[in-house]
Every structure is written in C-alpha cells, then in structure tokens.
C-alpha positions as CSV (number, residue, x, y, z in Angstrom):
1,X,158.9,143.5,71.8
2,X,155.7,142.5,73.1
3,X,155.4,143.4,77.0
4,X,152.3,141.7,79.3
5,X,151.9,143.3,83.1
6,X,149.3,140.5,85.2
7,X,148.3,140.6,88.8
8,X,148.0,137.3,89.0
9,X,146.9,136.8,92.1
10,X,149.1,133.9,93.3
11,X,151.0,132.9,90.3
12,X,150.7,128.8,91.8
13,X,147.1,129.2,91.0
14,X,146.9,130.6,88.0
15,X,150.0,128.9,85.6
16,X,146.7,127.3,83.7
17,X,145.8,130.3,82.8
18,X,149.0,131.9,82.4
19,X,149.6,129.4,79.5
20,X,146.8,130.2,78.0
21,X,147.8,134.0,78.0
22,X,150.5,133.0,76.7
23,X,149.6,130.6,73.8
24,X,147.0,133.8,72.7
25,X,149.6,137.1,73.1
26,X,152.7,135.9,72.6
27,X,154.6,138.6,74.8
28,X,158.2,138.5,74.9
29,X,158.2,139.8,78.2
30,X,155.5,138.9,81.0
31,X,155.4,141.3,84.6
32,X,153.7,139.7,87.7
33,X,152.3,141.2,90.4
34,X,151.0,139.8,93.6
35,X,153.0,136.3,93.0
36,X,151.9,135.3,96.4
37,X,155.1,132.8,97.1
38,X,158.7,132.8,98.6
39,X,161.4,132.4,96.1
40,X,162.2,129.2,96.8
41,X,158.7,128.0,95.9
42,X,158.5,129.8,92.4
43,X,157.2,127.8,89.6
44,X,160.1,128.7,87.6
45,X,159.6,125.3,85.6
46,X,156.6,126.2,84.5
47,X,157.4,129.9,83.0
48,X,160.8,127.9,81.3
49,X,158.7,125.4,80.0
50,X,156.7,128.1,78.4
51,X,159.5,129.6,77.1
52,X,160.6,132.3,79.7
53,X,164.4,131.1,80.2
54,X,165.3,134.2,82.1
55,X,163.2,135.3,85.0
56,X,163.7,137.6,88.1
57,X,161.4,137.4,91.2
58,X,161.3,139.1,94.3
59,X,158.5,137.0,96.5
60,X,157.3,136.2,99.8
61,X,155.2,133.8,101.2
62,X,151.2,134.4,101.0
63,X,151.6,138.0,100.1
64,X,152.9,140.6,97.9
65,X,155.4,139.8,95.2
66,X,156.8,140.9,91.8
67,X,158.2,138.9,88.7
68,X,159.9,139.6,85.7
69,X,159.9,136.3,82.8
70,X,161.4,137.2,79.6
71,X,162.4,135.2,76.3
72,X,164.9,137.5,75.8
73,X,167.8,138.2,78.4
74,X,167.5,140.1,81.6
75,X,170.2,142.4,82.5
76,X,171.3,144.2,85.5
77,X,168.7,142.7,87.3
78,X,167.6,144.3,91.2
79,X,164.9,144.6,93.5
80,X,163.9,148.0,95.3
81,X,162.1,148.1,98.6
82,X,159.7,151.1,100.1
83,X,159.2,152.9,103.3
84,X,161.5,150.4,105.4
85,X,159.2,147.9,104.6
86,X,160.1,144.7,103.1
87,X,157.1,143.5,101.3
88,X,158.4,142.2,98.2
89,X,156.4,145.2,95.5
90,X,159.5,146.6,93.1
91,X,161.5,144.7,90.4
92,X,163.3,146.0,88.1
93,X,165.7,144.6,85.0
94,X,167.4,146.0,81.7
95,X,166.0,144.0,78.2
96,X,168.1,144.7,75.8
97,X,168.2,149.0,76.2
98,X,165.1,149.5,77.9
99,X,164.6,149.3,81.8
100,X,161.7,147.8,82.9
101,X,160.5,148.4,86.3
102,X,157.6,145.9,87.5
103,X,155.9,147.7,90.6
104,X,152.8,146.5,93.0
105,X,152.1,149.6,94.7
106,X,149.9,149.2,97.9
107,X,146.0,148.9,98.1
108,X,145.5,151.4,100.6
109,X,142.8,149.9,102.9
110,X,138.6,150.6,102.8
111,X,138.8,154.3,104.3
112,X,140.6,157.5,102.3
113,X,142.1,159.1,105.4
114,X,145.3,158.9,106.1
115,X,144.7,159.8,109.7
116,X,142.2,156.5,110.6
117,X,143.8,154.3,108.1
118,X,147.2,153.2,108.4
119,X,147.3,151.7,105.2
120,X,145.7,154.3,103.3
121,X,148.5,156.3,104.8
122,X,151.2,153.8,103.8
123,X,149.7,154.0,100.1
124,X,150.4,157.7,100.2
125,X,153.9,157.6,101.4
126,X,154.8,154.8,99.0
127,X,153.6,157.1,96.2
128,X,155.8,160.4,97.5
129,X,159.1,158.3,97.9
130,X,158.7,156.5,94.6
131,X,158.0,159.6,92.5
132,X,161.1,160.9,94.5
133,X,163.4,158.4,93.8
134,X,161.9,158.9,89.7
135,X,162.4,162.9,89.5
136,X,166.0,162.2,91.0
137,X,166.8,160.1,87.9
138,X,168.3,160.7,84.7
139,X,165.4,161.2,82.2
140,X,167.9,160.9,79.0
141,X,170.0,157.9,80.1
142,X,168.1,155.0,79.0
143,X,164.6,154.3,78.0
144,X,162.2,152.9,80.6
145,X,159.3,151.4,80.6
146,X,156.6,151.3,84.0
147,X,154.4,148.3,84.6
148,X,151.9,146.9,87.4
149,X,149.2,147.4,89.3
150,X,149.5,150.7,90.9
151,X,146.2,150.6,92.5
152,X,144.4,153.9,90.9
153,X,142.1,154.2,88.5
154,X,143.2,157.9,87.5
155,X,140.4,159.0,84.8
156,X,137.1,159.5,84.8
157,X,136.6,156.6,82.6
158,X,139.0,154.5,84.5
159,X,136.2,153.3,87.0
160,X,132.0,152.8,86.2
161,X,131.0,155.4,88.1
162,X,133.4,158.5,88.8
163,X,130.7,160.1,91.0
164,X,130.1,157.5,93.2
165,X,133.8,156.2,93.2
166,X,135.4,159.8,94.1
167,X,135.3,158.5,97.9
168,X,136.1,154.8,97.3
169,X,139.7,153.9,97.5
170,X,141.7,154.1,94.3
171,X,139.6,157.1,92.7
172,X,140.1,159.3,95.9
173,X,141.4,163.0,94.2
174,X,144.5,162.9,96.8
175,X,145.5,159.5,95.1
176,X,145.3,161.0,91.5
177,X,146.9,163.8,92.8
178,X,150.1,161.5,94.3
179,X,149.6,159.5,90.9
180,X,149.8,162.9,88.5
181,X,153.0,163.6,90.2
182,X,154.2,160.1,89.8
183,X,153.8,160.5,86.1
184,X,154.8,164.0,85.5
185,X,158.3,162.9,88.0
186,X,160.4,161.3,84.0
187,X,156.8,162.5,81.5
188,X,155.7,158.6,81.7
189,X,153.7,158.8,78.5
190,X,150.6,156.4,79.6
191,X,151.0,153.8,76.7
192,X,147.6,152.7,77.0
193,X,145.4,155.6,76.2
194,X,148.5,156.6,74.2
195,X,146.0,154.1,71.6
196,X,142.8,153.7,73.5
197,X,141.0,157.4,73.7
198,X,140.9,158.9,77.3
199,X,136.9,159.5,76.8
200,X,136.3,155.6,76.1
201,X,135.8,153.5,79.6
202,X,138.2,151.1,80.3
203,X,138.9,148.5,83.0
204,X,141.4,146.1,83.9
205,X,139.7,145.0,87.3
206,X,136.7,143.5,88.5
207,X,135.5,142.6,92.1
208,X,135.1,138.6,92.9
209,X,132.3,140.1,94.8
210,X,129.9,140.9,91.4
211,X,127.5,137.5,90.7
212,X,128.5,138.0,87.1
213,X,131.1,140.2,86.4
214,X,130.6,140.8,82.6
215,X,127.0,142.3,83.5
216,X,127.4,144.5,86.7
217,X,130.6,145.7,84.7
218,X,131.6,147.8,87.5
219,X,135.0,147.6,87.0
220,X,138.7,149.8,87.3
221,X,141.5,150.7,85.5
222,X,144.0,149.8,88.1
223,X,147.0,148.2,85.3
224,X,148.7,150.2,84.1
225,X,152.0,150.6,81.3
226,X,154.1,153.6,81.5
227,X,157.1,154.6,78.9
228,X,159.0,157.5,79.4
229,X,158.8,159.7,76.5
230,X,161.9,158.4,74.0
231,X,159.7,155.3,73.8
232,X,156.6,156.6,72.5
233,X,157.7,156.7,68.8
234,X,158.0,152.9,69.3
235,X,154.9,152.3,70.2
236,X,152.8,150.4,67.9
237,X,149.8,148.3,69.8
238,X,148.2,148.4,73.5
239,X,145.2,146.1,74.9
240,X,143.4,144.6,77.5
241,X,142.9,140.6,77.4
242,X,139.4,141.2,79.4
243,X,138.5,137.9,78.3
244,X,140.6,136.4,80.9
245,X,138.3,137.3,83.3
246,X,135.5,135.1,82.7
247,X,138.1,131.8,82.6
248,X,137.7,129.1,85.6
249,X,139.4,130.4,88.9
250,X,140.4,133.9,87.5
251,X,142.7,136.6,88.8
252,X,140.0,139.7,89.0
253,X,142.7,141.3,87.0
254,X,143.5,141.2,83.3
255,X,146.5,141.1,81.3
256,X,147.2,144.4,79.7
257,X,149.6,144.8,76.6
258,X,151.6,147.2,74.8
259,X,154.3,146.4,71.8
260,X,157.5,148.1,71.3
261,X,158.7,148.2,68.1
C-alpha cells in the first residue's frame, strides 16, 4: 500500500495538481489536510475520476478540513473533534487492517506563549488531549498509521536554521516537548527518518513569502507519517515529492510518502 499525506491548501484549487501527484506516485491512499470546503462542496468527482471510489471528508467552509481518498475500501469510517471545538482537523478510517488517522493539528499563532497567544495556547491543549486520547488506547489491537500536518518541525534538521528557529512557532522546545509525548503516547515509529537519516535536512514546507523558494530554501519539516511499531517491519519506501513546490499556484506544502508492504 502506497500512502500520500498533502496539505493542500484548498483542495478546489489544487485538483490540477493533485492529478499530477497522482499520475507520478500512484498512492493507493491519499490524506488531505486543510481542504478548505464544506462537504457539500467536495470535489468528490474529481478524486473518483482519478480513481479514489471511496473517500471520507470532514470539511468546513474556508477553513480547516481533513480527507481521506482511497482505491481500496474505507472501513469504519469517523471523524474526531478537539477541545470543544468544531473545526473540522481529525479523520480517521480502517483500510483493510490498518487505521489511518488523518490529523491537521493547529498552527499556533506568531508568538510562543501561551499566556499572550490564544492560539498558541489552543495548539498546546490540542497536543495534551490528543496524546491522551492515544496513551488510553490499545497499542496491540490493530496497526495504525499517523498522517498530516502536525505543525512542528521536531529535529534539528527539520527547519534551516535550528538556532534562529528555536523561538519561531513550530520549533519552540515546549512544542517538541508536547510532540515527544505525542509520539512516545503508542511508540509511533516516525516512518520517514525510519529511511531518511535524522542528520540529513529535510523539509516539507516552504513560506509563499520567499521570492524563490528553491534558493532561500528556508524551509520545515512540518508533514509528517507515523506507524505504530507492528508496522515498521512493513515498511519498504518513504519520500518527499518537493518538486511540487515549484508547479503553477502550489500548496507551500509537499506530498510526503511512505509504502506499506
């Protein structure tokens, strides 16, 4: 099984490019994040023209949003809100015997303190009840696999700079602290640098902001593909389609990849 998390940025926008994704990786199984649309307005079409006959969404309108498109069937499909918020940022589904639980966790705001930054404070509650809800879980029932844009860049060589990022948002030490605890609450195995060495930089996001994105290259690991542990034997493959980035009208995210044998 080939797996493909995006934040596509408002999936309307980009189904150009999501067919060209698709036409060069093949996945079986494509995750969404930030779909950006109601239900009602989902291009489902589209993503079943493509080849994605079963898909789950969980949308609102301008913001937020998860999806789940899949060539082969989605099972016990549900959607999991945060906080007593309802904004739309957890989807999960069964493929075949592996869970897969499609997750937009919040941005957090400009300002690392919780105290002046309601959203930054928001971020870190999301964090503490999701890795709650994980740790109460069974870790030997059923294989699960972790996808999305969690908005942290973890490592050292997750963002260009670790120095200067340490007080930006998404390289703060309190958010790789929440993030650690995430991880550690079923052993996710990170199936990335399961394949990709922890001391090599890697990114998966880069600002709209940069002139030319390629040459600043000051980009962050913030996409990310978790197994839990029973998995890892399976894993054969893991990438980032950075190429994407330079295409007409990008998401400033790329697709990252794993396969599941």
């Amino acid at each position: 099984m080939r797996l493909v998390t995006w934040n596509v940025n408002s999936v309307r926008l980009r189904l150009e490019q999501l067919a060209r994704i698709d036409m060069a990786l093949r996945p079986d199984v494509v995750c969404l994040q930030e779909t950006k649309v109601a239900d009602p307005q989902f291009p489902r079409e589209a993503l079943e023209a493509l080849g994605y006959h079963d898909i789950a969404i969980f949308g609102q309108k301008s913001y937020n949003g998860v999806a789940i498109a899949s060539r082969l069937p989605l099972e016990d499909v549900r959607s999991q809100n945060w906080c007593g918020r309802d904004d739309c940022r957890h989807l999960i589904a069964r493929v075949g015997e592996v869970e897969v639980h499609c997750l937009y966790i919040p941005a957090g705001g400009d300002i690392p303190d919780p105290e002046v930054n309601g959203k930054f404070a928001h971020k870190l509650e999301f964090l503490d009840s999701l890795t709650a809800w994980f740790a109460a879980q069974d870790a030997s029932d059923r294989p699960r696999v972790l996808v999305g844009d969690l908005n942290i860049a973890p490592l050292p060589t997750d963002v260009w700079s670790h120095r200067q990022m340490l007080k930006i948002v998404t390289h703060t030490p309190i958010e790789i602290e929440k993030m650690t605890a995430l991880q550690e609450s079923l052993g996710w195995v990170d199936a990335v640098r399961h394949f990709i060495p922890p001391a090599q930089r890697l990114s998966t996001w880069w600002s709209y902001r940069a002139a030319d994105w390629a040459a600043s290259d000051r980009g962050r690991r913030l996409d990310h593909i978790w197994v839990t542990p029973q998995l890892t034997p399976r894993l054969t493959g893991a990438a980032v389609f950075a190429e994407s980035r330079g295409w007409q009208q990008p998401s400033d995210h790329a697709p990252v990849m794993i396969d599941l044998a």
